[in-house]
C-alpha positions in Angstrom: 23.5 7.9 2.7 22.2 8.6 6.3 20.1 11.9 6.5 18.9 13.2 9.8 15.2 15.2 10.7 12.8 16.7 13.1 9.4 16.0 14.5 7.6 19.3 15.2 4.6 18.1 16.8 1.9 18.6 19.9 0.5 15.5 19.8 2.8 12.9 21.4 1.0 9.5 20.4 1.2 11.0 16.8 4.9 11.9 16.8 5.4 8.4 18.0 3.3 6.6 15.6 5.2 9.0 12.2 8.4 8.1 14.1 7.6 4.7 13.8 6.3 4.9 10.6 9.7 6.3 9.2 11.5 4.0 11.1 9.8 1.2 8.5 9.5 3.8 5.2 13.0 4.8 5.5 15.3 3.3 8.0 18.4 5.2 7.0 17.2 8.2 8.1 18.3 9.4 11.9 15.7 11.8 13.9 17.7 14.2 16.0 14.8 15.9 17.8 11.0 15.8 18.5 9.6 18.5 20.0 6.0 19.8 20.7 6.0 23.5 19.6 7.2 25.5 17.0 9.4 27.8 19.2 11.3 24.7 20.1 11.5 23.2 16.3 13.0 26.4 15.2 15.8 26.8 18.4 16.5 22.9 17.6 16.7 23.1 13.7 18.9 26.1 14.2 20.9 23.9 16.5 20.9 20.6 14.7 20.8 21.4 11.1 18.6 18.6 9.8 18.1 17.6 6.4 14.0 17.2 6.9 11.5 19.3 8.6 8.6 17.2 9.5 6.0 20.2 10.9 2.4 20.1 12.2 0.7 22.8 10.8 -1.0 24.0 14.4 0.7 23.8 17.5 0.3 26.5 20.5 1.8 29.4 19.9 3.7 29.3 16.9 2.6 27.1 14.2 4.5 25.1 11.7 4.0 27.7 8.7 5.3 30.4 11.4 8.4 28.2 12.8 8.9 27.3 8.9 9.0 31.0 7.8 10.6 32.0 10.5 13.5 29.4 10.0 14.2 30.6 6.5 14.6 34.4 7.9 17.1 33.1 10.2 18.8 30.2 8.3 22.5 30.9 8.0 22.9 30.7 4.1 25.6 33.1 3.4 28.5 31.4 6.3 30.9 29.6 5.0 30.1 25.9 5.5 26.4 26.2 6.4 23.9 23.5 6.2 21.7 23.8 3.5 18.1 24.5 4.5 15.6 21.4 5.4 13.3 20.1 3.0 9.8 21.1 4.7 7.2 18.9 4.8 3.8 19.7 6.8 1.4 17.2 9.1 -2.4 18.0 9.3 -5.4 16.9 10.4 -7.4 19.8 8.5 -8.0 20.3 4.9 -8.5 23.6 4.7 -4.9 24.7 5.1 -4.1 24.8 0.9 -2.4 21.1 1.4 -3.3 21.7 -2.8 -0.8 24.9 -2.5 1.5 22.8 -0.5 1.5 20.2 -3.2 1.8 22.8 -6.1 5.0 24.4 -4.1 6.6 21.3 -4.1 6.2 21.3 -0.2 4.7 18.0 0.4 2.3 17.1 3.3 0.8 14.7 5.3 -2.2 13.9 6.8 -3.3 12.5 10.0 -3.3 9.6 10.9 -0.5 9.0 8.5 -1.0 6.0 5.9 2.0 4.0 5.5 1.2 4.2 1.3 1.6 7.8 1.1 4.3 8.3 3.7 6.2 5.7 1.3 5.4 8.5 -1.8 6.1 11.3 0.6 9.9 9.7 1.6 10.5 9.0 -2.4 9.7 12.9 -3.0 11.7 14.2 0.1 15.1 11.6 -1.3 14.8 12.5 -4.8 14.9 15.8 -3.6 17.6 15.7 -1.3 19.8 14.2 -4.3 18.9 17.0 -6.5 20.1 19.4 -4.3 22.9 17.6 -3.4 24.2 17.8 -7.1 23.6 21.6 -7.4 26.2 23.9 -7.6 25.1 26.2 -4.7 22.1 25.2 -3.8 21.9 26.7 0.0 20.9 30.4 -0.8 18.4 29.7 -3.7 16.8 27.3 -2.4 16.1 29.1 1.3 15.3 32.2 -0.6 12.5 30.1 -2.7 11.1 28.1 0.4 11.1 31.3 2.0 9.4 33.3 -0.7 6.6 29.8 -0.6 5.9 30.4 2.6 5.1 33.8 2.7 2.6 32.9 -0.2 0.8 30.0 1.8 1.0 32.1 4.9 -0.8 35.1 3.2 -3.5 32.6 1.4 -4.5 31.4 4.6 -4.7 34.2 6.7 -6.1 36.5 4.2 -9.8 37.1 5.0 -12.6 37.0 2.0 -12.5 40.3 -0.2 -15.0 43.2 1.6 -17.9 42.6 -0.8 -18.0 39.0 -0.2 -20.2 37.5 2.6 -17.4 34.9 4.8 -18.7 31.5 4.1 -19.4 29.8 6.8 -16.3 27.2 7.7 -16.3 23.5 6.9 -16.6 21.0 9.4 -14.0 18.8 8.9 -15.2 14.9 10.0 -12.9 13.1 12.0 -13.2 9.4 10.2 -10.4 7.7 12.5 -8.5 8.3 15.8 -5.0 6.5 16.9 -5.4 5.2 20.4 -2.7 3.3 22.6 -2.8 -0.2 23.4 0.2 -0.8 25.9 2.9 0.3 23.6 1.4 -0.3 20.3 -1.0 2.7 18.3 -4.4 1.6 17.0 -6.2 3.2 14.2 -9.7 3.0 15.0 -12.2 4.0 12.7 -15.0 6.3 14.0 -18.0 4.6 13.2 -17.0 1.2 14.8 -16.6 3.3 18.4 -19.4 2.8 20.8 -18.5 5.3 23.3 -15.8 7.5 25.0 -15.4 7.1 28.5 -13.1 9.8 30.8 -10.5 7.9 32.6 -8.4 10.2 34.7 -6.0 11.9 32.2 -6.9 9.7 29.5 -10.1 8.7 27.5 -11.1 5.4 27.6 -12.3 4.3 23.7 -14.9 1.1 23.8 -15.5 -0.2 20.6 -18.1 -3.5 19.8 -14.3 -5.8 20.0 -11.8 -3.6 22.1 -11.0 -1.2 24.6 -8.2 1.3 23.8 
């Protein structure tokens, strides 16, 4: 069975390279729209009804928990006919957004750069549950109102500041281990430690390593 998504995400060279990564992990499945904010993923889900939400988590302006939420206020559950509401599942670069929530919610998520292994495990969780809700009875209304009702959750554990009598902790430094860079019209993962320098090039940023230059 064909199922359709969307990319929700800033980063172009990313989009492309979890586009082509679905286009090998599961070829059935059609995107309808890629877009670069999350303003823009919720006017096109809206629009487009797919079946999969593939959202980075920050984006300018509103970020994919936001677009998420506000897609499940605005989902049209109760017409007649309606799509049922998309199977979410969030892109990071940053651990420290509860991806451990995520994963206890049954909201799965990625992280950047995406590894073909667990995009594989991601696609198996996103079918099997497409086919469960498929063989519900109603499954449109309960299972917005539950995603929604996640949301708020994850949205509240993450914004919520440290209780008044605890000093803030002072915030991890994630380290970036890899970066994708473009060679012609194939993406590189390069690992960190093998780059020697970066180098401004116009626009772009020129990436020498001891073999290549990206």
């Amino acid at each position: 069975m064909t199922h359709t998504a969307l990319i929700a995400d800033d980063e172009a060279l990313l989009a492309g390279a979890l586009r082509a990564e679905l286009a090998q992990a599961w070829p059935e499945l059609r995107i309808v729209a890629t877009v670069v904010d999350g303003a823009s993923a919720v006017r096109e889900a809206l629009a487009k009804a797919p079946d999969v939400l593939f959202l980075d988590i920050r984006m300018p302006g509103m970020s994919g928990l936001e677009a998420a939420e506000a897609l499940a206020e605005q989902w049209p559950v109760d017409e007649p006919g309606a799509a049922p509401f998309p199977v979410l599942v969030f892109v990071t670069a940053y651990d420290q957004y509860a991806l451990k929530a995520f994963d206890a919610q049954a909201i799965d998520y990625l992280m950047k750069p995406v590894v073909p292994q667990r995009l594989a495990r991601t696609v198996a969780r996103v079918q099997q549950q497409l086919e469960t809700r498929s063989a519900a009875a109603a499954p449109g209304p309960t299972y917005a109102d539950a995603t929604f009702e996640r949301l708020r959750a994850l949205l509240s554990a993450t914004t919520a500041g440290p209780p008044a009598s605890t000093p803030p902790a002072a915030p991890a430094m994630p380290r970036l281990g890899v970066i994708q860079a473009s060679v012609g019209n194939t993406i590189r993962v390069v690992p960190i430690d093998e780059v020697l320098v970066f180098e401004a090039a116009d626009k772009y940023v020129r990436v020498l390593t001891r073999d290549d230059e990206l």
